[in-house]
VEXDREN-2710 file (C-alpha; in Angstrom, 1 decimal):
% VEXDREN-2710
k/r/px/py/pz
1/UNK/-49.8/18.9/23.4
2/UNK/-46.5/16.7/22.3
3/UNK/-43.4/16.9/19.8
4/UNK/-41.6/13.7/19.0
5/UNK/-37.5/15.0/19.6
6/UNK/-34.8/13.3/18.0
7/UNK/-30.9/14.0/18.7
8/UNK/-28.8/12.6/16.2
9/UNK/-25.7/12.2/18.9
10/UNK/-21.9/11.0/18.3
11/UNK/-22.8/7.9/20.8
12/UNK/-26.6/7.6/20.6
13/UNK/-29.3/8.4/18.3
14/UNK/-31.6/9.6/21.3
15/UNK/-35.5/9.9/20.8
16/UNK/-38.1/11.0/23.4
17/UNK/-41.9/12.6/23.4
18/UNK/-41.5/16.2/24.0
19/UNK/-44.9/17.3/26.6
20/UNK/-45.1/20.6/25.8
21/UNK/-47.6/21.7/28.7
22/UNK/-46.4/19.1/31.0
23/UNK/-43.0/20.4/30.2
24/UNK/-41.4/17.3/30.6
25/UNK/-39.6/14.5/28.8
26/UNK/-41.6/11.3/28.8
27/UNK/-40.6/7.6/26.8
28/UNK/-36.8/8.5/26.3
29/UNK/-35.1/5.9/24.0
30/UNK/-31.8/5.4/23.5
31/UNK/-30.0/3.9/19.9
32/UNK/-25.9/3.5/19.6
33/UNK/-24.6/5.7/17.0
34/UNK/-23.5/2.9/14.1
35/UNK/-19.8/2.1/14.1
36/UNK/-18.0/4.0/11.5
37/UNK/-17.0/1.9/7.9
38/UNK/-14.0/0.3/8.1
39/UNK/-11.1/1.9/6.1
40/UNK/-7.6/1.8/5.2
41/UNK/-7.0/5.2/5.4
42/UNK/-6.6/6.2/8.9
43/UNK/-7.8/9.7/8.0
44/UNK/-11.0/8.9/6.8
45/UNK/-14.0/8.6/9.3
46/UNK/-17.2/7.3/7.5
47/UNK/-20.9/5.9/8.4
48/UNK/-23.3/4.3/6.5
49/UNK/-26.2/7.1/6.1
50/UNK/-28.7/4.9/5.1
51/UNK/-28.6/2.7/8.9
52/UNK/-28.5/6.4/10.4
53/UNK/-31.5/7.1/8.4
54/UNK/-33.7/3.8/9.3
55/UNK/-33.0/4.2/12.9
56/UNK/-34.2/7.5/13.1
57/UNK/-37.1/6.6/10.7
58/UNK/-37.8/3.6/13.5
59/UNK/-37.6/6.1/16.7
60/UNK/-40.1/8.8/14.9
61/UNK/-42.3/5.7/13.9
62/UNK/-42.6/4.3/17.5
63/UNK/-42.7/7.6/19.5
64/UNK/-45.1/8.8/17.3
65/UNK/-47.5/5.8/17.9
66/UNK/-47.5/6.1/21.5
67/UNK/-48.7/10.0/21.2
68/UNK/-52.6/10.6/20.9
69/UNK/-52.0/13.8/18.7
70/UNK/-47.9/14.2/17.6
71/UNK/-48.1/18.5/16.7
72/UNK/-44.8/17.6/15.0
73/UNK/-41.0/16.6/15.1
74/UNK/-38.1/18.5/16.3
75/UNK/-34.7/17.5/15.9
76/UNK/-31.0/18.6/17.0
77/UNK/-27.9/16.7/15.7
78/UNK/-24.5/16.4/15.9
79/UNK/-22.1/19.3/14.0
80/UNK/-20.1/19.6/11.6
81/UNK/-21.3/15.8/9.8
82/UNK/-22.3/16.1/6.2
83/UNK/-24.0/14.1/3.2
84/UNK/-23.6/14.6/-0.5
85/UNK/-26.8/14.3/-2.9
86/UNK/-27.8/15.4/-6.1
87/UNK/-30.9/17.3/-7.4
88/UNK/-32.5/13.7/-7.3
89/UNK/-32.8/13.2/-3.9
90/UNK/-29.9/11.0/-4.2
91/UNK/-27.0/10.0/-1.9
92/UNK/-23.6/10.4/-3.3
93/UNK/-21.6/9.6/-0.2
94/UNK/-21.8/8.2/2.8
95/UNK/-21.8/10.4/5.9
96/UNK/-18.7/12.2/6.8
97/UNK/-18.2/12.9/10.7
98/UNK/-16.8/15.5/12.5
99/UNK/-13.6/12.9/13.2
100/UNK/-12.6/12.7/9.6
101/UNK/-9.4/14.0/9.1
102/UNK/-9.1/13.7/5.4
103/UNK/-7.6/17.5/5.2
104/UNK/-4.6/16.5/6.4
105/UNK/-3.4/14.9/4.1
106/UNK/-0.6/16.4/1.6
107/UNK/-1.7/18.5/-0.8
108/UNK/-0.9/17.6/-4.3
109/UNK/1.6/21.1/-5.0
110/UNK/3.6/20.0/-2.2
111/UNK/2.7/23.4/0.1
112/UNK/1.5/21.2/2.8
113/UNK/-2.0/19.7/3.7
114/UNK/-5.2/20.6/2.2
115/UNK/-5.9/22.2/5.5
116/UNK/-2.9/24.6/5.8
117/UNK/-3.8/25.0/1.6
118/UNK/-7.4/26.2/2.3
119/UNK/-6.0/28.6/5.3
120/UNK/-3.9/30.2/2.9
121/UNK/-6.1/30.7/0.3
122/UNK/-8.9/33.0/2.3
123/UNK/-8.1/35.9/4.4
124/UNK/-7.5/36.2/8.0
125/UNK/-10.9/39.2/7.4
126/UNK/-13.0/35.8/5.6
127/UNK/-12.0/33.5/8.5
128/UNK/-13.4/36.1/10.9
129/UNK/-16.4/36.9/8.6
130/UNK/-16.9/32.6/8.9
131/UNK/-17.1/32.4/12.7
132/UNK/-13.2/31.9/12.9
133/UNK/-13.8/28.1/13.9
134/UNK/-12.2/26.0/10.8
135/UNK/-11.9/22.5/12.3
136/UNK/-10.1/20.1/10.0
137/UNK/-13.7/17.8/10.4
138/UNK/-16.0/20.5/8.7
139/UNK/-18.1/20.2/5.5
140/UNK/-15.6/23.1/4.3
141/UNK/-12.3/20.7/4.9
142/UNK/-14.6/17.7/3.2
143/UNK/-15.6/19.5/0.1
144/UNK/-12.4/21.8/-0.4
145/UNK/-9.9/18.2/-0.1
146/UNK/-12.9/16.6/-3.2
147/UNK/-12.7/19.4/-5.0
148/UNK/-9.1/19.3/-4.9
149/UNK/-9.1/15.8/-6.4
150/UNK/-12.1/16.9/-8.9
151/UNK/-14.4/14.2/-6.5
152/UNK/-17.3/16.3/-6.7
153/UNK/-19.9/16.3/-9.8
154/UNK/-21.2/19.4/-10.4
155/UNK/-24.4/20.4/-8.5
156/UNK/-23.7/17.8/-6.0
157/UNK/-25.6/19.3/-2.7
158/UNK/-23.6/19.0/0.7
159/UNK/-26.5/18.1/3.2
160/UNK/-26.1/18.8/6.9
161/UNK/-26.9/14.7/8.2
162/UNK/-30.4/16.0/10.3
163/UNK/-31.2/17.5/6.8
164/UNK/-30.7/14.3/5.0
165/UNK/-32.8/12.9/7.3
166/UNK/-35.9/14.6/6.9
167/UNK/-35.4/15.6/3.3
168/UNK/-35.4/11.4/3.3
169/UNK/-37.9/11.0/5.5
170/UNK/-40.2/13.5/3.7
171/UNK/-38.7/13.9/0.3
172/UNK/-38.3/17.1/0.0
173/UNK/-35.5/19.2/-1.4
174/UNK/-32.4/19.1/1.3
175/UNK/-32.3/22.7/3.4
176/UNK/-30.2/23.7/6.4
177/UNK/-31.3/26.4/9.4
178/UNK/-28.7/28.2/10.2
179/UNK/-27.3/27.4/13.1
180/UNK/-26.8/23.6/11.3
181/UNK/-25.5/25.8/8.4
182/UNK/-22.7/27.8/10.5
183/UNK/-21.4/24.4/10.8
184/UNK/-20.3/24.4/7.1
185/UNK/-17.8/27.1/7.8
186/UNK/-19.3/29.0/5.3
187/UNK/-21.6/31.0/6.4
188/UNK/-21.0/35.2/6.5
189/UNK/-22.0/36.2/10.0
190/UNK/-22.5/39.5/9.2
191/UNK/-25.0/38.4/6.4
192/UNK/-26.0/35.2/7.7
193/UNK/-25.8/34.1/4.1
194/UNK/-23.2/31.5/2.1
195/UNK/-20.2/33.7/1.8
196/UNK/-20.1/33.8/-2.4
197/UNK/-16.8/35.1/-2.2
198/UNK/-15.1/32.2/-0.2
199/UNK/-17.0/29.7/-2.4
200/UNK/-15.7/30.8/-5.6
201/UNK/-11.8/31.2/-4.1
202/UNK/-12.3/27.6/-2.8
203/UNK/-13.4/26.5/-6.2
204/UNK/-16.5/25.2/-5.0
205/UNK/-18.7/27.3/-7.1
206/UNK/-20.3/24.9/-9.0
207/UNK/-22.3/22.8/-6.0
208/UNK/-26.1/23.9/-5.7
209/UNK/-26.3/24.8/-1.8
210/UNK/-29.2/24.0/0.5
211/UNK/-31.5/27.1/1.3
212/UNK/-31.1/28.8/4.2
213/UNK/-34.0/28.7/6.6
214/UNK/-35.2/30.1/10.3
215/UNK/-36.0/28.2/13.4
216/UNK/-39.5/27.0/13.4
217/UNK/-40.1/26.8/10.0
218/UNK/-41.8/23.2/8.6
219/UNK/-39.5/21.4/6.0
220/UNK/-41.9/18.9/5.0
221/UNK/-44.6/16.0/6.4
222/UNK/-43.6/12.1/7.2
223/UNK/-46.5/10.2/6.8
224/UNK/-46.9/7.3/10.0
225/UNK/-49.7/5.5/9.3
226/UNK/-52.6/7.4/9.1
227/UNK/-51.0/10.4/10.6
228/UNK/-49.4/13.3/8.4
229/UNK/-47.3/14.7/10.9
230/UNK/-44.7/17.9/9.9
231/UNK/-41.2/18.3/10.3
232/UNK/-39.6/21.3/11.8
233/UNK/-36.3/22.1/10.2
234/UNK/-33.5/20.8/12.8
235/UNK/-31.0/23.1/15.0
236/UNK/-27.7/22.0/15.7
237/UNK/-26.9/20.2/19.0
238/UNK/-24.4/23.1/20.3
239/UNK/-27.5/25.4/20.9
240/UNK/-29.9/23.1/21.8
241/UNK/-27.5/22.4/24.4
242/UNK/-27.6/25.4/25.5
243/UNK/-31.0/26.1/25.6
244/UNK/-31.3/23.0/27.3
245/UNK/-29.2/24.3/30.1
246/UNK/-31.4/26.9/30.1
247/UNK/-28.4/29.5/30.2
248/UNK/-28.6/33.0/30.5
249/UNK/-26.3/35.9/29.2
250/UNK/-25.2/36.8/32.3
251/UNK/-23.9/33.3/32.8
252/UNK/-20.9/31.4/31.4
253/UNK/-21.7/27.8/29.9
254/UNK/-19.0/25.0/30.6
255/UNK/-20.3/22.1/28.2
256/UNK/-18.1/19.1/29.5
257/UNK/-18.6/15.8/27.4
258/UNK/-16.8/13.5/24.8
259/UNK/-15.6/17.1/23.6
260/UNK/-15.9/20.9/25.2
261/UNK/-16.8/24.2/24.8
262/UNK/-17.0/27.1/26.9
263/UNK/-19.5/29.8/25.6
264/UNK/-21.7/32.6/26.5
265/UNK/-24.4/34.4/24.9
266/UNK/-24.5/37.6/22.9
267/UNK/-26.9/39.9/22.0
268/UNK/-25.6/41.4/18.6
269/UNK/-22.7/40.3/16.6
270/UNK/-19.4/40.0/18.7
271/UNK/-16.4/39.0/17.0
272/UNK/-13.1/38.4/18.1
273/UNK/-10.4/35.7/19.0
274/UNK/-12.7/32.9/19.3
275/UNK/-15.2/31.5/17.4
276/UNK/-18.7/33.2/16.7
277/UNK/-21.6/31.0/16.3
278/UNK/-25.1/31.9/15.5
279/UNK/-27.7/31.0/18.0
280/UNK/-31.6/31.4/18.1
281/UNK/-33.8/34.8/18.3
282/UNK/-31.1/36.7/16.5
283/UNK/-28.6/36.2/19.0
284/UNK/-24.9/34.7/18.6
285/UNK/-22.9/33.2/20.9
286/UNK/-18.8/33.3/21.6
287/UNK/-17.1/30.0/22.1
288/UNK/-14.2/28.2/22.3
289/UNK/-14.7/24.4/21.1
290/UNK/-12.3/21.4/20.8
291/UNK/-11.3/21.3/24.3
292/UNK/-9.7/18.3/25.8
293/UNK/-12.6/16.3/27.8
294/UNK/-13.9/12.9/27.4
295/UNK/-12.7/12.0/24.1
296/UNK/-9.1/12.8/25.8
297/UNK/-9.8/11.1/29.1
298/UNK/-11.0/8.0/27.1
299/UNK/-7.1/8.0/25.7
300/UNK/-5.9/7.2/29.4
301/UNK/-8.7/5.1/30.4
302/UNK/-8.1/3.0/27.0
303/UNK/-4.2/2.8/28.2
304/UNK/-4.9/1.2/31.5
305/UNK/-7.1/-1.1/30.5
306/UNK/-5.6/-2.5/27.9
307/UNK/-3.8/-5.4/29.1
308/UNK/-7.2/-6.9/31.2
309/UNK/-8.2/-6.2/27.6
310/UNK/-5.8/-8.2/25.9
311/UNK/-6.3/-10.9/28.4
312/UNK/-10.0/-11.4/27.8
313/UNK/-10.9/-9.7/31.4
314/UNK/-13.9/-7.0/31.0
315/UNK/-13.5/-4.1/33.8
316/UNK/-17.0/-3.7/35.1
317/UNK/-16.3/0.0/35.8
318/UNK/-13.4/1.6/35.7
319/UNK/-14.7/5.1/36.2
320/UNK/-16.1/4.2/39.5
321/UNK/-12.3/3.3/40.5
322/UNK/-11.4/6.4/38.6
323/UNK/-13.4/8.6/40.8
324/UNK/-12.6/7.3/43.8
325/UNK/-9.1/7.1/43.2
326/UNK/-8.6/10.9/42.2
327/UNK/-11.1/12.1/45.0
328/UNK/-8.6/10.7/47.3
329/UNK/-5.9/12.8/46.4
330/UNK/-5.7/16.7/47.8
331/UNK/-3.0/18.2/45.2
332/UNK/-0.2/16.6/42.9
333/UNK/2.7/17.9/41.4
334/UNK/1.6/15.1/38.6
335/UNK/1.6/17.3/35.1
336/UNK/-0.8/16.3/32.3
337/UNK/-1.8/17.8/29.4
338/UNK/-4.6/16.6/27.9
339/UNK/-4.2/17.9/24.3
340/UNK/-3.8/15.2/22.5
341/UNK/-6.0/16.6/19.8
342/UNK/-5.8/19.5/17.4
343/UNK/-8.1/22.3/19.2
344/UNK/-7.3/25.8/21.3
345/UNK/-5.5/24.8/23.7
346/UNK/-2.9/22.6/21.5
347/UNK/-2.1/19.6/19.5
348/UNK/0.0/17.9/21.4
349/UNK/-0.5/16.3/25.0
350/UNK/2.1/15.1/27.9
351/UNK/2.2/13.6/30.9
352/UNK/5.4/15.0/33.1
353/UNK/7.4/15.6/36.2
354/UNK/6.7/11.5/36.8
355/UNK/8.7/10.6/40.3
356/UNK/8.6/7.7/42.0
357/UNK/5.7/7.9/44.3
358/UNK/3.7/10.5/42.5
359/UNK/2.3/8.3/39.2
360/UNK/-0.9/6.1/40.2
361/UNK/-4.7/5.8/38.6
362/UNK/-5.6/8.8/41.5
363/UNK/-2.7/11.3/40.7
364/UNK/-3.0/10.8/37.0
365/UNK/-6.6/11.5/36.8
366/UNK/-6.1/14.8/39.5
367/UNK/-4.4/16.0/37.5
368/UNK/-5.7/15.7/34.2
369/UNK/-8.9/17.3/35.9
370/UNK/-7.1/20.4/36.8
371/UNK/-5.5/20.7/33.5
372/UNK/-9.2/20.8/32.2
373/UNK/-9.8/23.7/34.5
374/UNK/-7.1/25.9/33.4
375/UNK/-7.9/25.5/30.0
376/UNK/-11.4/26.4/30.8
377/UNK/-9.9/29.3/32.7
378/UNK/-7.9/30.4/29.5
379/UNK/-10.5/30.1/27.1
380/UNK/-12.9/31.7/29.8
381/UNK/-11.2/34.7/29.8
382/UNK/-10.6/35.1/26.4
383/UNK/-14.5/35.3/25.1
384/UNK/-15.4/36.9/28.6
385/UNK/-12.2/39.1/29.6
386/UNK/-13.5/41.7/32.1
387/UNK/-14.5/38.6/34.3
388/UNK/-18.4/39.9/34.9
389/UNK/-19.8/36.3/34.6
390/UNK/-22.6/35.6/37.6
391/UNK/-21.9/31.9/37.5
392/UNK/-21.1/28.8/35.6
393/UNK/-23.3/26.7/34.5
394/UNK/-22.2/23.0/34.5
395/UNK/-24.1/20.8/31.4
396/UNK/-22.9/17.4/29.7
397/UNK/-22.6/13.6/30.5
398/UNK/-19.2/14.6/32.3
399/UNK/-19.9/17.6/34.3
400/UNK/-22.6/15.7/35.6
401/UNK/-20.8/12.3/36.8
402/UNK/-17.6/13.5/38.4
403/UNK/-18.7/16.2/41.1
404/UNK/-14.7/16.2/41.3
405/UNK/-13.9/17.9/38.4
406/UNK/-16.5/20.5/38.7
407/UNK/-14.7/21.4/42.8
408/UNK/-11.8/22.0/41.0
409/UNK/-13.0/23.9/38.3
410/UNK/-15.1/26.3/40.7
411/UNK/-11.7/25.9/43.0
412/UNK/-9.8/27.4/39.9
413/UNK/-12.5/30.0/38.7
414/UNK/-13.5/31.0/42.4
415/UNK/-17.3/31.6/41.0
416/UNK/-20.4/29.7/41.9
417/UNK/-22.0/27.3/40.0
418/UNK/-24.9/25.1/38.8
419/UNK/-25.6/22.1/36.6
420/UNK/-27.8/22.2/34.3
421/UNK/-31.8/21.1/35.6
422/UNK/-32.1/18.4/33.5
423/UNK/-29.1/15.5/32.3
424/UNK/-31.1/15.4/29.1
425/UNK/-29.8/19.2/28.1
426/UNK/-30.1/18.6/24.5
427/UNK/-33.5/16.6/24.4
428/UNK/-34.7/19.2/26.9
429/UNK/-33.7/22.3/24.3
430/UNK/-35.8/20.4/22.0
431/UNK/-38.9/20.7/24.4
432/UNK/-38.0/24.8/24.6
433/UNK/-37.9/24.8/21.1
434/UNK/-41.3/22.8/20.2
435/UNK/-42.6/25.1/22.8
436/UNK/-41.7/27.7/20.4
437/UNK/-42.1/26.3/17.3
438/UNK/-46.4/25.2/18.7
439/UNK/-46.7/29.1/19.4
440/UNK/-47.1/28.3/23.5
441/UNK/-44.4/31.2/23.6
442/UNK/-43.4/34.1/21.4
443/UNK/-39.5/33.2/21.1
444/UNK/-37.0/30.3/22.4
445/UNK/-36.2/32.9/25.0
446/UNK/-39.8/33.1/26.5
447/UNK/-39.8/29.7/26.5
448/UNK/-36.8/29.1/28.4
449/UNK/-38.4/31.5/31.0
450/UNK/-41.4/29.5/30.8
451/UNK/-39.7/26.5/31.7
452/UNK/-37.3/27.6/34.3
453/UNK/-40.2/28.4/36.2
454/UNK/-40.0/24.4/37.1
455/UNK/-36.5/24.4/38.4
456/UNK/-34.9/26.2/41.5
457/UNK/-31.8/28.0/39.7
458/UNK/-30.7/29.4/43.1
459/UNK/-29.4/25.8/44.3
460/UNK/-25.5/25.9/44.6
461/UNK/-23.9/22.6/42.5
462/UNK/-24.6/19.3/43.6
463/UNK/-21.8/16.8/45.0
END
């Protein structure tokens, strides 16, 4: 029994067959996210839908062809990206990413941006009732900054991009499951429906939005060849993640990768300082995203390369040099903060306390590690305060290539820990979920439980 997964990434459109009883992945494929339309607004962060859509459309076609029987398709993708469309099945933009930073741009009355406009317009009560998240690259941002500039026909429908897929793919009417939808920022936790009230303040009353559906249920059939195979209605990549990691609620998650989040799982609705996220089998989750990781280490890496760069010279690997360099170096009075985008910990980074012998590649990158672990340690203790965490659990491209980092994290937290079983976390939540979704167990959580039975969990973190 097989799923064909797809995970619409921010690097790579990944693709794999999910073997359900084998419970492995098998034929992993790997596309480069396309290169974002070139702009002359700096603010702006666009993609050409359509080459998203082909590629994915190519990956389902060839996966699909080397299955015997394909029981369906199961899909994760990126948050936070969005698509407009009308009642046609038409596209009326091109894809917004989560990097577009249109919002900030000076409102018209002169009170700001549109972002510190739409802040003021809802209630402190409304941003808690939304998950209390708001990042300036959210459908919300997107459609409140059109709206603004009367950009946005009436009954135009703001697709999540893994629902523009498939409602492509299949064409059928665009929905959104919710933890995709929470991505909006307008979902009410505490009805898990649109929240009416903060759509007609925002003045976006007269879209048409996607209907709300639950895990597991079938959006429509793409037709490959011969074969009719359905379409399960994607999750987004934040809980796959998760599942993936095969996390438990007595464990806290570190996800460390071009961005960050530290979460942990909820059974009933928690809210508080920190954002509230739904997750699958009526659970939630309390995180804290945006945190300085690769996207922020790229910024130094970038700097240091860039005169080879300018000379024509390609650095084979500079990470490798990286690594070594920083592993080298026991403690540092080297200060950097890594926050050199908007997010919880701050919107401004620094590098300080520079002395003569103290500034190379190995002290600069120790210490930018350690600054990642007390923010971790911050925003750990604000979603988990009383401390009663078992372990961490280790998941993303990062955590997994720079045993460094995670020594000084554990160092800083004084907690065991474990990566998660599998690098593939997010391809591997999709196999959990297919499980589900293919009735081999009764909820995501059973199937977790299933599948853990394959890994030994009691295994300290590898160097």
């Amino acid at each position: 029994m097989s799923f064909v997964g797809i995970d619409i990434g921010t690097s790579f459109i990944k693709g794999a067959i999910l073997n359900i009883r084998g419970a492995e992945l098998e034929h992993i494929r790997r596309v480069p996210f396309p290169a974002p339309i070139s702009s002359l607004d700096p603010l702006k962060y666009e993609i050409d839908p359509v080459r998203i859509l082909n590629i994915v459309r190519d990956l389902v076609t060839d996966l699909v062809n080397l299955t015997e029987e394909c029981e369906g398709i199961a899909m994760c993708a990126q948050m936070h990206s969005m698509v407009l469309m009308n009642d046609r099945g038409e596209v009326r933009s091109n894809c917004l990413g989560w990097r577009d930073q249109r919002a900030l741009a000076p409102h018209p009355s002169g009170s700001g941006s549109y972002y510190e406009v739409l802040q003021q317009r809802i209630t402190g009560e409304q941003r808690r009732d939304l998950g209390n998240e708001l990042p300036v690259g959210s459908p919300l941002c997107f459609l409140f900054q059109m709206s603004e500039l009367d950009l946005l026909e009436p009954g135009t429908i703001p697709v999540s991009l893994p629902d523009f897929v498939l409602a492509s793919l299949c064409g059928t009417e665009p929905s959104v499951e919710i933890t995709n939808a929470m991505a909006y920022e307008l979902i009410n936790l505490r009805t898990l429906q649109w929240h009416a009230d903060v759509i007609q303040q925002l003045g976006l009353e007269k879209m048409s939005w996607p209907v709300l559906r639950r895990s597991g249920d079938i959006v429509g059939f793409i037709q490959i060849g011969e074969r009719r195979v359905p379409c399960y209605t994607p999750v987004g990549d934040y809980q796959c993640a998760l599942v993936g990691a095969m996390l438990t609620d007595h464990e806290l998650s570190l996800n460390i990768s071009t961005g960050s989040q530290v979460s942990r799982l909820t059974s009933s609705l928690e809210l508080g300082d920190y954002q509230t996220r739904p997750f699958f089998d009526g659970r939630f989750t309390n995180t804290l995203s945006h945190l300085p990781a690769g996207r922020s280490l790229n910024i130094l890496v970038d700097l240091l390369e860039e005169i080879a760069r300018n000379s024509g010279i390609a650095l084979e690997n500079s990470w490798a040099y990286i690594a070594q360099a920083a592993a080298a170096v026991d403690r540092t009075d080297l200060s950097a903060k890594l926050t050199f985008f908007r997010g919880p910990c701050g919107n401004r980074g620094a590098i300080t306390n520079i002395s003569e012998t103290n500034f190379n590649v190995g002290t600069l990158f120790r210490a930018a590690f350690e600054n990642m672990a007390e923010n971790y340690y911050s925003c750990a203790l604000r979603i988990w305060p009383d401390r009663s965490w078992s372990n961490i659990v280790f998941s993303g491209g990062l955590a997994d290539k720079l045993p460094l980092l995670r020594h000084i994290i554990e160092d800083r937290f004084q907690t065991k820990a474990r990566l998660s079983p599998v690098a593939e976390d997010t391809m591997f939540g999709l196999l959990a979920l297919a499980t589900s979704f293919a009735r081999e167990a009764r909820s995501v959580e059973e199937a977790v439980e299933q599948l853990k039975s394959n890994f030994n969990f009691d295994a300290p973190s590898k160097d």
